[in-house]
Backbone bond lengths (Angstrom), bond angles and torsions (degrees), N, CA, C in turn:
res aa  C-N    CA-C-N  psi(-1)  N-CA   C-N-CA  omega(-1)  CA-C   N-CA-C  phi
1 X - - - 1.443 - - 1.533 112.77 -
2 X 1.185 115.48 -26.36 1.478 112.94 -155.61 1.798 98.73 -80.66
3 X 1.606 115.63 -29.01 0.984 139.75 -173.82 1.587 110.34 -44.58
4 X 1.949 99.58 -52.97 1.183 98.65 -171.90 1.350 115.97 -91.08
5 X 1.126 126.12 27.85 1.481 119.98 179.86 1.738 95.39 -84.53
6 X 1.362 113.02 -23.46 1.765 114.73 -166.52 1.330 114.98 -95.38
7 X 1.679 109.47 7.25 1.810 137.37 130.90 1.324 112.01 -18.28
8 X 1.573 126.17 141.96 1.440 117.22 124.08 1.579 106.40 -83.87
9 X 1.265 122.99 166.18 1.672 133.50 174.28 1.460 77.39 -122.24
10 X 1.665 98.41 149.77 1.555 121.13 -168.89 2.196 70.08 -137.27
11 X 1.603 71.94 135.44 1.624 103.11 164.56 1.378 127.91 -119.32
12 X 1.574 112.15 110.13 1.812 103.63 -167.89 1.755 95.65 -97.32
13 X 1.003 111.80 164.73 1.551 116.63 161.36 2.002 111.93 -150.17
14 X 1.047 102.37 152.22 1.289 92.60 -179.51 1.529 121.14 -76.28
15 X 1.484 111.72 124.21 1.297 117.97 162.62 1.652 127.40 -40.19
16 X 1.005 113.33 112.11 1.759 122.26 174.14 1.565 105.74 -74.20
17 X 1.508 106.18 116.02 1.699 116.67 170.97 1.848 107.63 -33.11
18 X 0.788 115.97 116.94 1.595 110.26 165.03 1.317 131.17 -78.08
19 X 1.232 125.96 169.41 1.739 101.10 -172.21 1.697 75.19 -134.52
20 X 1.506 109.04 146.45 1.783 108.12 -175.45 1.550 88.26 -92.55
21 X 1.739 112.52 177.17 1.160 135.28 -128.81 2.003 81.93 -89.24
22 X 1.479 100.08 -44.15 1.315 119.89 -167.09 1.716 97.04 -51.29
23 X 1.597 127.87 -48.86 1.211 143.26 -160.00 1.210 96.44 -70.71
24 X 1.492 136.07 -47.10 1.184 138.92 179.51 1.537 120.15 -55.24
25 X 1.359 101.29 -59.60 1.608 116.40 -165.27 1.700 90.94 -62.31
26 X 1.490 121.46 -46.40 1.499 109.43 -177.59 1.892 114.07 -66.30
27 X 1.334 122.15 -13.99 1.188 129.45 -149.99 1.949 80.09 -94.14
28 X 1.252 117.99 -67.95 1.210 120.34 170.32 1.517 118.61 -49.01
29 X 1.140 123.34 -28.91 1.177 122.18 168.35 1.480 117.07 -61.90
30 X 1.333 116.09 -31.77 1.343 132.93 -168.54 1.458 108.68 -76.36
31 X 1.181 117.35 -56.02 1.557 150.49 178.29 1.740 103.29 -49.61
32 X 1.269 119.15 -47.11 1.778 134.09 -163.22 1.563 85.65 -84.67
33 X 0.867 112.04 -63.92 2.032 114.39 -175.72 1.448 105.42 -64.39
34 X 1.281 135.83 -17.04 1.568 107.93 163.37 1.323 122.05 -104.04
35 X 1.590 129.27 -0.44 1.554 165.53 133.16 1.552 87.72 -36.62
36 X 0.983 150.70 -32.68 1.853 156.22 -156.06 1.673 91.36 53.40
37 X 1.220 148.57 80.46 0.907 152.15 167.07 1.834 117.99 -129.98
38 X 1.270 129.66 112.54 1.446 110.79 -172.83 1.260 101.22 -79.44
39 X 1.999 90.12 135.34 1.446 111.13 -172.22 1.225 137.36 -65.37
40 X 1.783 113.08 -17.90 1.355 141.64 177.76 1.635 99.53 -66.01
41 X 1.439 83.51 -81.12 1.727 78.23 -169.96 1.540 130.45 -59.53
42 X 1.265 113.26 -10.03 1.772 111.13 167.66 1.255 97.15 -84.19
43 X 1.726 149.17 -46.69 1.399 137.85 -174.86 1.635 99.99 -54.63
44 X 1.529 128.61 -46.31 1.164 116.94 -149.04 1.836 79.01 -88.06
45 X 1.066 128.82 -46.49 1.733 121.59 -176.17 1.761 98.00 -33.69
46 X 1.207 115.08 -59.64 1.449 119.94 -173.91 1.362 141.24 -63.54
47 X 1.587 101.08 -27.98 1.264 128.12 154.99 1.363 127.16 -41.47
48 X 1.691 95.87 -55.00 1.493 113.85 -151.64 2.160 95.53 -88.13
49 X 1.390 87.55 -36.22 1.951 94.41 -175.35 1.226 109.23 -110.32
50 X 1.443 132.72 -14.22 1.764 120.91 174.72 1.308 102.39 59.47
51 X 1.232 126.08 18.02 1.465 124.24 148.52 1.537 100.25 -83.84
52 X 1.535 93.23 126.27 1.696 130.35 174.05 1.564 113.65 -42.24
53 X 1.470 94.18 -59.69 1.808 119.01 160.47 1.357 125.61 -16.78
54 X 1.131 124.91 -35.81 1.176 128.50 171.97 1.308 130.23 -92.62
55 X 1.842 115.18 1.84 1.202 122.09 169.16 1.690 116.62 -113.90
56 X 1.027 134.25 130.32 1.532 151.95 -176.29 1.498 110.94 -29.55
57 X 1.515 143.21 138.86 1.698 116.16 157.55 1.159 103.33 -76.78
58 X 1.352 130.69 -14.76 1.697 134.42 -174.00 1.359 101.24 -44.02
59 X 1.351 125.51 157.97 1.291 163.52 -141.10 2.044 92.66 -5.73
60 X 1.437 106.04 29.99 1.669 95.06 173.21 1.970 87.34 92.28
61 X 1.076 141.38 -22.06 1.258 125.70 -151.69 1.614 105.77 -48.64
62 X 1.476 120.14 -27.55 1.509 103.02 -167.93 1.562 123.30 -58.33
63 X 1.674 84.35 -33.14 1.874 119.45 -172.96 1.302 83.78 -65.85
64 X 0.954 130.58 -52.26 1.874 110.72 -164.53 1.272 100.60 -86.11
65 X 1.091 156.97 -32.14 1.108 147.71 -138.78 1.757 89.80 -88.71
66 X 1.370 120.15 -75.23 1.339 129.75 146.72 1.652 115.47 5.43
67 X 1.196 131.31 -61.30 1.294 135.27 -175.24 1.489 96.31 -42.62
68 X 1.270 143.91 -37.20 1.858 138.73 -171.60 1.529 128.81 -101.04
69 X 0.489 108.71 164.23 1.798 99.59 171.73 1.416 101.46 -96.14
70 X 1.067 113.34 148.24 1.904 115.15 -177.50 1.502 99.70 -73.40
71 X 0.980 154.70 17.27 1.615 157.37 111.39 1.337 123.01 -30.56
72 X 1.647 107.57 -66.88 0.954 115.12 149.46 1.611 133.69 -23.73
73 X 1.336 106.67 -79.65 1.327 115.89 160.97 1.315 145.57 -26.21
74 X 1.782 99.36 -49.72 1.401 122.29 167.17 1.519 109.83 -62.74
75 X 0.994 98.44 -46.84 1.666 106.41 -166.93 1.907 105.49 -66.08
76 X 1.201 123.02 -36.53 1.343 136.70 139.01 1.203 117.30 -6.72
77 X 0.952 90.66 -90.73 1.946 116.15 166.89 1.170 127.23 -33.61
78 X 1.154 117.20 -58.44 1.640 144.54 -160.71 1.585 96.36 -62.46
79 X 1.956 102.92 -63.28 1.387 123.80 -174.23 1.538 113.47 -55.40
80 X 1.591 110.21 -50.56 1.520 112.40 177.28 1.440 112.52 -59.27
81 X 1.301 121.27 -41.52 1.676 128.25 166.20 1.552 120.89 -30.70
82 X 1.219 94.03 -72.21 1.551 119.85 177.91 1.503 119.35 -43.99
83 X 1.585 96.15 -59.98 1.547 100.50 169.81 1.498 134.55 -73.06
84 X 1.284 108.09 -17.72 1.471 122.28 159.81 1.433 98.69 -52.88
85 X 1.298 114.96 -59.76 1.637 129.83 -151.11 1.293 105.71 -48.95
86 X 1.252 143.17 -26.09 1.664 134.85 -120.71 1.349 90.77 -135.81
């Protein structure tokens, strides 16, 4: 016993599926439009203030939305924009 104290211990845990930033923003998008809420202006309300408030609890969207930093998000955006664009 004494042996293994001069071990490292390796700790695995299971990886949680991720959902990308893109999966989210459409998932919340989805969630705000059947809430009858237009989806633009509560993403950009939320964007701009990171008040929670402006996203639905419906289908969980707040919980996901939450998973990014609105940087994140933007940067999402910006990239899908761009590359559409060209």
């Amino acid at each position: 016993m004494p042996d293994e104290l001069d071990k490292t211990m390796t700790f695995k845990f299971k990886v949680e599926e991720t959902t990308s930033a893109r999966e989210v923003l459409k998932a919340v998008y989805k969630a705000l439009r059947e809430k009858g809420y237009n989806p633009i202006s509560q993403l950009v309300g939320y964007l701009l203030s990171g008040d929670p408030a402006y996203i639905t609890n419906h289908q969980n969207a707040r919980n996901l939305i939450r998973k990014y930093e609105r940087d994140e998000l933007l940067e999402e955006l910006i990239k899908y924009y761009l590359e559409k664009g060209e």
